[in-house]
Chimera marker file (.cmm) of the C-alpha trace (Angstrom):
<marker_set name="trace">
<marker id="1" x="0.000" y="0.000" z="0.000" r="1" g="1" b="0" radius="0.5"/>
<marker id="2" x="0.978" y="3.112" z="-1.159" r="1" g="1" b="0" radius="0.5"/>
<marker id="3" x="2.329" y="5.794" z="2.464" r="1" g="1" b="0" radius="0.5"/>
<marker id="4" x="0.080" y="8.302" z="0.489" r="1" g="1" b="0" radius="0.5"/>
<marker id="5" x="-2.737" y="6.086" z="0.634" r="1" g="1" b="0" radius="0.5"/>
<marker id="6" x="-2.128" y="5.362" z="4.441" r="1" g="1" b="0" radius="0.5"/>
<marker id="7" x="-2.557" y="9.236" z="5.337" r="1" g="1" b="0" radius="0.5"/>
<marker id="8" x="-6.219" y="8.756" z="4.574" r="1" g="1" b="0" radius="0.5"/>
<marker id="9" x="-6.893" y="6.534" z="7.362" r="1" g="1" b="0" radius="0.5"/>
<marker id="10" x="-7.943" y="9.286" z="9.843" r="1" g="1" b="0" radius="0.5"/>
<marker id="11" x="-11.257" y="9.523" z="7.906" r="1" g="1" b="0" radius="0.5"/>
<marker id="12" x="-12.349" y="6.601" z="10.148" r="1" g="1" b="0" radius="0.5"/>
<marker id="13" x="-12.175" y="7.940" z="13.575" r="1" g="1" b="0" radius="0.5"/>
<marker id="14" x="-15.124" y="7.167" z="15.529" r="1" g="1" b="0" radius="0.5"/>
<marker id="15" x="-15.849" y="3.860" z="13.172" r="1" g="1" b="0" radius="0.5"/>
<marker id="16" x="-16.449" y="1.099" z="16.233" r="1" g="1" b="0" radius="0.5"/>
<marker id="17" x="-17.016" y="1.807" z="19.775" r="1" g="1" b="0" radius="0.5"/>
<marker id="18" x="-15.243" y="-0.646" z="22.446" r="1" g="1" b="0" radius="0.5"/>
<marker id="19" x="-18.260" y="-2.282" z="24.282" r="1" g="1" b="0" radius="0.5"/>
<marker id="20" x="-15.652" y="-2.870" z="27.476" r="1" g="1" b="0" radius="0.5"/>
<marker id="21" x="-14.325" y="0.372" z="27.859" r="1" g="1" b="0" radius="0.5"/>
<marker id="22" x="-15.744" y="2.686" z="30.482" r="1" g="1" b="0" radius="0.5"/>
<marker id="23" x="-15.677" y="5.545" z="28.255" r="1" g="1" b="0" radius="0.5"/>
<marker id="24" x="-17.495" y="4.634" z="24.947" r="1" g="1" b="0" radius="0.5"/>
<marker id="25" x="-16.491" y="6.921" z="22.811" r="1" g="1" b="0" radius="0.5"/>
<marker id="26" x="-13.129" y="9.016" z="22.659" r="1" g="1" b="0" radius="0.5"/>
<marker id="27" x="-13.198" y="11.245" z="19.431" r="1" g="1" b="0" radius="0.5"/>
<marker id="28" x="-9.961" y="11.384" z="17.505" r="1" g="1" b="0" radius="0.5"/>
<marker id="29" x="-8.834" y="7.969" z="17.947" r="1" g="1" b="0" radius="0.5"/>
<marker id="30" x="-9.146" y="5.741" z="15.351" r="1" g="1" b="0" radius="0.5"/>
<marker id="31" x="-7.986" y="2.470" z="16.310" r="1" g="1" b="0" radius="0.5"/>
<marker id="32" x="-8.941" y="1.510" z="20.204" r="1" g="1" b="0" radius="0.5"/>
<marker id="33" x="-6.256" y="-0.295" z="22.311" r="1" g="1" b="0" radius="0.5"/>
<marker id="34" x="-5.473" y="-3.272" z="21.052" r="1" g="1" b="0" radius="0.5"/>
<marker id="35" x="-7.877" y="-3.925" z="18.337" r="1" g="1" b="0" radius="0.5"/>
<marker id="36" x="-5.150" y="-5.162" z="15.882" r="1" g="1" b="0" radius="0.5"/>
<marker id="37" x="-3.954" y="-8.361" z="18.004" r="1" g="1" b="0" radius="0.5"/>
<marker id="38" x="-7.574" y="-9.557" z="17.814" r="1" g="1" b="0" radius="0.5"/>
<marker id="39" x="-9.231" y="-12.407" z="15.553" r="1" g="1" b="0" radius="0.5"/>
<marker id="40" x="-11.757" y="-10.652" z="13.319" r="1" g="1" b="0" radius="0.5"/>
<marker id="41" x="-14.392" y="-12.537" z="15.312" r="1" g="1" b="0" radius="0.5"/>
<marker id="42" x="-13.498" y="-10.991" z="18.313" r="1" g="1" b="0" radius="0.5"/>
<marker id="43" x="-13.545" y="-7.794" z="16.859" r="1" g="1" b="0" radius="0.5"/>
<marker id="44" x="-17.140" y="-8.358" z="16.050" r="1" g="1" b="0" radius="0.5"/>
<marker id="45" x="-18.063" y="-9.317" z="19.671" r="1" g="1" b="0" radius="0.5"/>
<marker id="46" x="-16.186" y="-6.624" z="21.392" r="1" g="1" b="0" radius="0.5"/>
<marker id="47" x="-15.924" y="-3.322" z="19.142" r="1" g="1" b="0" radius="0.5"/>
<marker id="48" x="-19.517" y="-1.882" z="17.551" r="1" g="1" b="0" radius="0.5"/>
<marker id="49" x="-19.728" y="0.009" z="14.196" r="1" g="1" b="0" radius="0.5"/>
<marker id="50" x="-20.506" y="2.957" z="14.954" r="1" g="1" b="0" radius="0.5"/>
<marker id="51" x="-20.911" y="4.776" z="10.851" r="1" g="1" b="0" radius="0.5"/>
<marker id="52" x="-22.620" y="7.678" z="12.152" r="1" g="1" b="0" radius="0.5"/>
<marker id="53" x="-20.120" y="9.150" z="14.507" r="1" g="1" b="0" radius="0.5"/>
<marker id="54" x="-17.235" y="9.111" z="11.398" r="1" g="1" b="0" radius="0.5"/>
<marker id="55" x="-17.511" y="12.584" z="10.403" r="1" g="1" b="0" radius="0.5"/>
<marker id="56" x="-18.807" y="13.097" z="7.209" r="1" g="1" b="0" radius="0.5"/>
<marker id="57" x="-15.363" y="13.954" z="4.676" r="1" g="1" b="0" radius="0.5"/>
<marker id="58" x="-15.058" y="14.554" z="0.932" r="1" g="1" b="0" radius="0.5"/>
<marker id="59" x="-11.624" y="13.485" z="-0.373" r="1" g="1" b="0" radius="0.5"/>
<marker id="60" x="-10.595" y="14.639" z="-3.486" r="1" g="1" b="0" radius="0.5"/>
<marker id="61" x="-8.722" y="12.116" z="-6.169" r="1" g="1" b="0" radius="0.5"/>
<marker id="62" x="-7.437" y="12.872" z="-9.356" r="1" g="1" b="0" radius="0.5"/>
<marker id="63" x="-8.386" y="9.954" z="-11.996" r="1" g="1" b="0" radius="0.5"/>
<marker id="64" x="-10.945" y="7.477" z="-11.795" r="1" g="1" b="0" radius="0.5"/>
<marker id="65" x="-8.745" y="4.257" z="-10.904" r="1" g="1" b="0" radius="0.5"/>
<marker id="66" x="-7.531" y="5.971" z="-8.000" r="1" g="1" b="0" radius="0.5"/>
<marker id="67" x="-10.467" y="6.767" z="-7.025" r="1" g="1" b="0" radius="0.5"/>
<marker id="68" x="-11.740" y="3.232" z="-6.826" r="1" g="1" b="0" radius="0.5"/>
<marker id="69" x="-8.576" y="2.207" z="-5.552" r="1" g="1" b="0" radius="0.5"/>
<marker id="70" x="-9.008" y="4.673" z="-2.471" r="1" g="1" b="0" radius="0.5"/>
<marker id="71" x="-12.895" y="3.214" z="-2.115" r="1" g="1" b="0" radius="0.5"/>
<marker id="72" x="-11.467" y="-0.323" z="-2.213" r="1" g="1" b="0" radius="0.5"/>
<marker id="73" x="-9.086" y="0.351" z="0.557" r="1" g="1" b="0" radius="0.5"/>
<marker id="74" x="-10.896" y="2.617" z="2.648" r="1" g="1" b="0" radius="0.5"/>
<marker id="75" x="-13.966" y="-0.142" z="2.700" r="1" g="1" b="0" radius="0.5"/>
<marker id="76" x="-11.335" y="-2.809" z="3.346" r="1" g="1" b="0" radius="0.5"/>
<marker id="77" x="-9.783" y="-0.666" z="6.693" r="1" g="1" b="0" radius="0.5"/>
<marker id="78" x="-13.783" y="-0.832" z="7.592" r="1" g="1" b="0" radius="0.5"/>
<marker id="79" x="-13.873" y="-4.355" z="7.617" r="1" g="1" b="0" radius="0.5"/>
<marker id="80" x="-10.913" y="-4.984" z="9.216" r="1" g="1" b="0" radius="0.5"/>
<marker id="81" x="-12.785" y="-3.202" z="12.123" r="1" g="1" b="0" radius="0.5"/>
<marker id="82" x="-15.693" y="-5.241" z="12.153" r="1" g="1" b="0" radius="0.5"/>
<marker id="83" x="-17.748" y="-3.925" z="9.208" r="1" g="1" b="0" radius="0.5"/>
<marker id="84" x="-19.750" y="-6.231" z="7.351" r="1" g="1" b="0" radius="0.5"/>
<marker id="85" x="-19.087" y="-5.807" z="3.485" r="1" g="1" b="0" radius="0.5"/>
<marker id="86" x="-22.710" y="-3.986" z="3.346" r="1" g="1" b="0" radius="0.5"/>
<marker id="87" x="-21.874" y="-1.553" z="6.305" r="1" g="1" b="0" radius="0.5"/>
<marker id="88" x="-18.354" y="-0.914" z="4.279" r="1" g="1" b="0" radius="0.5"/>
<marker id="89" x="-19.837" y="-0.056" z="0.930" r="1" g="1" b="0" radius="0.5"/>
<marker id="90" x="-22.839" y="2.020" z="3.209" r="1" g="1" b="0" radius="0.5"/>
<marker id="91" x="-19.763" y="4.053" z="4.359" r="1" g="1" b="0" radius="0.5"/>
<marker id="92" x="-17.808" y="4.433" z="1.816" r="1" g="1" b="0" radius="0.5"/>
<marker id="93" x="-19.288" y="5.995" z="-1.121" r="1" g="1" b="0" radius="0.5"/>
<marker id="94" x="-17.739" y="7.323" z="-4.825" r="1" g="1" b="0" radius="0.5"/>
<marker id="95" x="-18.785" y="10.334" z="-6.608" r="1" g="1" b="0" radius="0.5"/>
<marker id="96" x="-16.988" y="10.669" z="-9.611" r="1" g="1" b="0" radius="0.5"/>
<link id1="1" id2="2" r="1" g="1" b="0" radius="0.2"/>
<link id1="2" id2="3" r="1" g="1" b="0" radius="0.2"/>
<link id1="3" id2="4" r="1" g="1" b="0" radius="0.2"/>
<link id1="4" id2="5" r="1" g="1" b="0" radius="0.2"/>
<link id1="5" id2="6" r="1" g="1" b="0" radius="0.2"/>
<link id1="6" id2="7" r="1" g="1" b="0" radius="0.2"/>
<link id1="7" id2="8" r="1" g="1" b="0" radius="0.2"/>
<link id1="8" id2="9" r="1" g="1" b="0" radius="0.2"/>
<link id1="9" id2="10" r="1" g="1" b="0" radius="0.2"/>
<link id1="10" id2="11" r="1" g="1" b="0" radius="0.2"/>
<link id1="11" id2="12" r="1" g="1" b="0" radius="0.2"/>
<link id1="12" id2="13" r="1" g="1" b="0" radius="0.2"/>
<link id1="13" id2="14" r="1" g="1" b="0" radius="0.2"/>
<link id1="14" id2="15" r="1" g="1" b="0" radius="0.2"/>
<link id1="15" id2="16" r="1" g="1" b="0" radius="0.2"/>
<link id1="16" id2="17" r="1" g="1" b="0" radius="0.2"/>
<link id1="17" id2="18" r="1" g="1" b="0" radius="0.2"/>
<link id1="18" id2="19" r="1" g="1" b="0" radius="0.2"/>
<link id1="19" id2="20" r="1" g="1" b="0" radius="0.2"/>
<link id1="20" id2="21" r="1" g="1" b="0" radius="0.2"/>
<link id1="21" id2="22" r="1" g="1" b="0" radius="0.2"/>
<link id1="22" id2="23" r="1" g="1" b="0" radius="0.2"/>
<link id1="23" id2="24" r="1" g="1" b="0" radius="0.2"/>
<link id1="24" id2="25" r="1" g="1" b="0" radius="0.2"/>
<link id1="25" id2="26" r="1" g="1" b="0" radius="0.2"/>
<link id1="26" id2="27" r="1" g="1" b="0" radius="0.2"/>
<link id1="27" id2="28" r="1" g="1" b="0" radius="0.2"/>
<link id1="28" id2="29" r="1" g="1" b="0" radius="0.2"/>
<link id1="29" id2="30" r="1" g="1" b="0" radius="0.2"/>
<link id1="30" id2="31" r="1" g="1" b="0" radius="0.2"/>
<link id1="31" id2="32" r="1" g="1" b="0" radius="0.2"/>
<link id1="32" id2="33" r="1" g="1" b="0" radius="0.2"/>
<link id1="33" id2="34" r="1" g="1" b="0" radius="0.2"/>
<link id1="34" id2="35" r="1" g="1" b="0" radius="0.2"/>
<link id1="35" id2="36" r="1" g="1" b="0" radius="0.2"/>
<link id1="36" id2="37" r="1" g="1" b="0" radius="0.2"/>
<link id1="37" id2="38" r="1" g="1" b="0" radius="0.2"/>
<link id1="38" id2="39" r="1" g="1" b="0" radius="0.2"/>
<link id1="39" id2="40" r="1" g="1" b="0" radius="0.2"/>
<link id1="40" id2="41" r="1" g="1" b="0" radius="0.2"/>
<link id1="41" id2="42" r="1" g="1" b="0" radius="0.2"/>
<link id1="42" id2="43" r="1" g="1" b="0" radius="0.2"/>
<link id1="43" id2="44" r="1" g="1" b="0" radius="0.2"/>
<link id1="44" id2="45" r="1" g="1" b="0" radius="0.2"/>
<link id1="45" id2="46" r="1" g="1" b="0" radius="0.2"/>
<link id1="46" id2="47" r="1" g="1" b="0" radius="0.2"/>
<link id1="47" id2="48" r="1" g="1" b="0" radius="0.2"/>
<link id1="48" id2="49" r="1" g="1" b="0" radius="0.2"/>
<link id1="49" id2="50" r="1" g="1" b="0" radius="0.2"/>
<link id1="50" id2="51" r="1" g="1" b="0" radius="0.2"/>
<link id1="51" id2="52" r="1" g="1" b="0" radius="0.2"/>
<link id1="52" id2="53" r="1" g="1" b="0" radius="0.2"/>
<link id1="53" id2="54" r="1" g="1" b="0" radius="0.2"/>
<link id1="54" id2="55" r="1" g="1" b="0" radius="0.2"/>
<link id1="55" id2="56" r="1" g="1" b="0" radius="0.2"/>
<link id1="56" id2="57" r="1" g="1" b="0" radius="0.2"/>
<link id1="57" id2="58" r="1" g="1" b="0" radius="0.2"/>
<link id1="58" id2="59" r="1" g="1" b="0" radius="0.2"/>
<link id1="59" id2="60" r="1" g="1" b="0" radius="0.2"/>
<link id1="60" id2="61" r="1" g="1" b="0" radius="0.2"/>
<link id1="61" id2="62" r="1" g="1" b="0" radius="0.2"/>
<link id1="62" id2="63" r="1" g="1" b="0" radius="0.2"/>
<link id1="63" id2="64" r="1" g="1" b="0" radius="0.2"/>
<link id1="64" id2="65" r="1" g="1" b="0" radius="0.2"/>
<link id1="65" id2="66" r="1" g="1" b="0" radius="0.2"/>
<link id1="66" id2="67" r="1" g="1" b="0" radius="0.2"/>
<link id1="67" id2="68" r="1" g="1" b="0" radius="0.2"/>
<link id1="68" id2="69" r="1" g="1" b="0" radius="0.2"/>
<link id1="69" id2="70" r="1" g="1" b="0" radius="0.2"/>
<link id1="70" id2="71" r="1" g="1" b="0" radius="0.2"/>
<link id1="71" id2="72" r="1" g="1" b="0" radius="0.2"/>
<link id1="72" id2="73" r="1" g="1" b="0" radius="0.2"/>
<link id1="73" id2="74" r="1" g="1" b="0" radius="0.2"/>
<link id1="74" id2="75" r="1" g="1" b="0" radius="0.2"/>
<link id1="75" id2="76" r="1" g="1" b="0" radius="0.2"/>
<link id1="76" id2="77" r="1" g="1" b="0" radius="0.2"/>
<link id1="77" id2="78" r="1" g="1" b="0" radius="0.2"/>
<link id1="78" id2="79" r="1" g="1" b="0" radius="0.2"/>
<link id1="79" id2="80" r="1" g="1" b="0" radius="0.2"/>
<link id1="80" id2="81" r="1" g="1" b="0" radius="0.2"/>
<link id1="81" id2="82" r="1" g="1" b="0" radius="0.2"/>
<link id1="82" id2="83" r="1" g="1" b="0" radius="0.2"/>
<link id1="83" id2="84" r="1" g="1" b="0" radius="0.2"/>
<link id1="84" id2="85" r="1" g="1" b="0" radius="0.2"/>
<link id1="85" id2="86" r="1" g="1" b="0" radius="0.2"/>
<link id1="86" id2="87" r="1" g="1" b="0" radius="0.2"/>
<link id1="87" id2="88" r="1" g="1" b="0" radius="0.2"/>
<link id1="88" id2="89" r="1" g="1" b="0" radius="0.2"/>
<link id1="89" id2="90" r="1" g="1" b="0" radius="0.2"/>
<link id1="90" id2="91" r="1" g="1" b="0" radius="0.2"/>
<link id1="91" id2="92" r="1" g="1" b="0" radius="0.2"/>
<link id1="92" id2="93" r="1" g="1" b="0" radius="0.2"/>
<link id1="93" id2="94" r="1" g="1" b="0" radius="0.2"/>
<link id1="94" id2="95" r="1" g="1" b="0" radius="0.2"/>
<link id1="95" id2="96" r="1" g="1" b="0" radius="0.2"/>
</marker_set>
C-alpha cells in the first residue's frame, strides 16, 4: 500500500465503539487499544460500528482508478474493524 494512501486513514475515527471500555467513545482515535492483536471474530463481539459518529469527509482524487482504488481500501480498513461488506460499501461511497 501506497504511504500516500495510508494518510487517509484518519477519515475513520469514531468507526467502532469498544463495548468494554468505560468511556465509549473518545473522538480522535481511530484504532482503540489493542484492536489489531484480535481475531476478526473478536472484533465483532467486542468493538460496535458505529458509521454515524465518522464525520462526514469529501476526499478529493485525481483519476478514476484511484479513485476506486481509495474506495477499495478505505472499505477494506472498515472491515478490518468489524464492518460487514454492506456496512463498508454504506460508508464508503464514490462520486466521480
Amino acid at each position: 500500500m501506497s504511504m500516500s494512501y495510508r494518510q487517509l486513514y484518519f477519515a475513520h475515527r469514531g468507526a467502532v465503539q469498544d463495548t468494554t471500555a468505560p468511556e465509549r467513545f473518545q473522538f480522535g482515535r481511530v484504532l482503540p487499544v489493542d484492536l489489531e492483536k484480535l481475531p476478526v471474530a473478536q472484533r465483532r463481539s467486542r468493538f460496535h460500528s458505529t458509521p454515524r459518529r465518522i464525520p462526514k469527509t469529501i476526499i478529493f482524487v485525481d483519476g478514476i482508478s484511484k479513485i476506486n482504488t481509495v474506495v477499495e481500501l478505505m472499505r477494506q480498513w472498515l472491515q478490518e474493524l468489524g464492518y460487514s461488506a454492506v456496512e463498508a460499501a454504506e460508508v464508503v461511497c464514490p462520486y466521480s
